[in-house]
C-alpha positions as CSV (number, residue, x, y, z in Angstrom):
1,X,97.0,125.1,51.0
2,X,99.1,122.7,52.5
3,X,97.9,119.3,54.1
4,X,99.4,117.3,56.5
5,X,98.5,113.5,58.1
6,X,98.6,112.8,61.8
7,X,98.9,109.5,64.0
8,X,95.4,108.8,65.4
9,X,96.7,109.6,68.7
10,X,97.1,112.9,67.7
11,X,93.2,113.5,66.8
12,X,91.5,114.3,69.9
13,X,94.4,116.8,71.0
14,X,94.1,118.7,68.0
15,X,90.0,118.2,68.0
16,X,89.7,118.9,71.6
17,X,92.6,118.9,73.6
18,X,94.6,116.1,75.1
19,X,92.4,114.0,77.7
20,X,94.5,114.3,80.2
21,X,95.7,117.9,80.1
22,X,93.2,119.3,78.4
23,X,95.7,121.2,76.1
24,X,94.8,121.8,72.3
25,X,97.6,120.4,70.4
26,X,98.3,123.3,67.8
27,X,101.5,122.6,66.3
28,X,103.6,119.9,64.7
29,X,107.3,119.0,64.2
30,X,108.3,117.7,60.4
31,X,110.8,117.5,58.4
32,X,112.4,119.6,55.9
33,X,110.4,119.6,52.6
34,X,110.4,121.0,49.1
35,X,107.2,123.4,50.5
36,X,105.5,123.9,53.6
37,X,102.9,126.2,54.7
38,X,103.5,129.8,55.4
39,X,102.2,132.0,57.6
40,X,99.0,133.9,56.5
41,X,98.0,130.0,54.7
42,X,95.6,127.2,55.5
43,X,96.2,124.2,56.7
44,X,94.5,121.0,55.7
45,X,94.7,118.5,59.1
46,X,93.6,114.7,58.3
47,X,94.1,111.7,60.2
48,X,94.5,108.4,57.8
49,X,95.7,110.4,54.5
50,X,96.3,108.2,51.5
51,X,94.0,105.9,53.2
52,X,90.4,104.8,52.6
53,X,90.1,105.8,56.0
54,X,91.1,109.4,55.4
55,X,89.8,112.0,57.3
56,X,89.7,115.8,58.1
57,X,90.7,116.2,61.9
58,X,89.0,120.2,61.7
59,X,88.4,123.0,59.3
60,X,91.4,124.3,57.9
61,X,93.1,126.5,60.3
62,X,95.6,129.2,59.7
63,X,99.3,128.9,59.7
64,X,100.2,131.2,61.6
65,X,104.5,130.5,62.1
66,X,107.0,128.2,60.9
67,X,110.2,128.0,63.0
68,X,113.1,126.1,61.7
69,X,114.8,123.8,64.6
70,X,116.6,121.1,66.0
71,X,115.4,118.7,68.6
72,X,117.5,116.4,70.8
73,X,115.2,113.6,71.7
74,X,117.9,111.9,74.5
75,X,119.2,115.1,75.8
76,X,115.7,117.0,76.3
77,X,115.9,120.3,74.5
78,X,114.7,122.4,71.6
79,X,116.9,124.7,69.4
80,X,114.9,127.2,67.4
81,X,117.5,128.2,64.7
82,X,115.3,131.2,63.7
83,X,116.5,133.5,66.8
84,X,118.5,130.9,68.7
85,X,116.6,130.3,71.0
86,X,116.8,127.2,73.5
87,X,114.0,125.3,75.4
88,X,115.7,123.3,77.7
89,X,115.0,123.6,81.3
90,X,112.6,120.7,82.6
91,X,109.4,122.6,82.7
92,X,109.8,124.4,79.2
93,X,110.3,121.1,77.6
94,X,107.6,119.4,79.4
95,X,105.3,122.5,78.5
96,X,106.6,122.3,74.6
97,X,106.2,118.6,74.7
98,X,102.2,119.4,75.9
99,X,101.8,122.0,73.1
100,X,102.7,118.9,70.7
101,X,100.2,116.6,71.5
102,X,101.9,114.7,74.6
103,X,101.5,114.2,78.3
104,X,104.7,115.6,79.1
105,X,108.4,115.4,77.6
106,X,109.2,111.4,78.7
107,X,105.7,110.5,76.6
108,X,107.3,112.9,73.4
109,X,110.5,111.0,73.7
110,X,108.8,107.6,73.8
111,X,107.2,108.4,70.5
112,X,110.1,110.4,68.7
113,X,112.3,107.0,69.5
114,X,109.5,104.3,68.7
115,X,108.9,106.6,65.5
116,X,112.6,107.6,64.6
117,X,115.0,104.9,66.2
118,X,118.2,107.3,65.5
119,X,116.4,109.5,68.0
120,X,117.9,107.0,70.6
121,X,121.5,108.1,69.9
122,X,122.6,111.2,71.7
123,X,125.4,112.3,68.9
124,X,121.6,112.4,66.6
125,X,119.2,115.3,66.4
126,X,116.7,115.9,64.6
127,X,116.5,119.1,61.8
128,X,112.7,120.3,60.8
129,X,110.3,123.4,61.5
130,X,107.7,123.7,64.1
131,X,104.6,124.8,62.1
132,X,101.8,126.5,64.3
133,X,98.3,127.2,63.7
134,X,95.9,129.5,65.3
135,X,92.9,127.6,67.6
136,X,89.9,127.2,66.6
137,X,86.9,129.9,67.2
């Protein structure tokens, strides 16, 4: 089982859904790691981790993919290295962006360059997996 921590803005879209589009946030973008989850596995969810104010955001869910990728936060696309694929045109990266947790793709970028200044250079990319669980029943 592998457990990951989320900003608290993150909560209530993975809970619930987001507020305002009502879409369940069931993925998440990290960096490379010695080990993350693998399909078939549990995930452990918490908000606050290595904090008194730790909490689980849900019961554990299942992984159910983990796509390797690079995202480029100024230019507004999504390389899945995996099969190549691209997710570029305006309303597949607002639609990704919503799967994530966000509004739409400006609100993504907001975070990704108040969380990851380098993200502000367009020669920069980032290099992670997209980790997906199944919803909750």
């Amino acid at each position: 089982m592998v457990a990951y921590s989320f900003n608290k803005r993150f909560v209530e879209p993975i809970a619930t859904g987001h507020p305002a589009t009502g879409v369940v946030k069931l993925q998440t973008i990290r960096a490379d790691r010695t080990r993350h989850a693998r399909p078939g596995e549990l995930l452990q969810l918490y908000q606050g981790m290595r904090t008194k104010h730790c909490h689980k955001i849900i019961a554990d869910p299942i992984c159910v993919a983990v796509r390797p990728l690079r995202l480029f936060v100024v230019d507004a696309f999504v390389h899945f290295l995996d099969n190549d694929q691209t997710i570029d045109t305006a309303e597949e990266i607002d639609d990704f962006a919503r799967q994530d947790g966000f509004l739409h793709w400006a609100d993504m970028q907001a975070f990704w360059q108040a969380a990851h200044p380098e993200a502000s250079d367009p020669e920069q990319y980032f290099t992670g997996v997209l980790i997906c669980w199944e919803p909750m029943r």
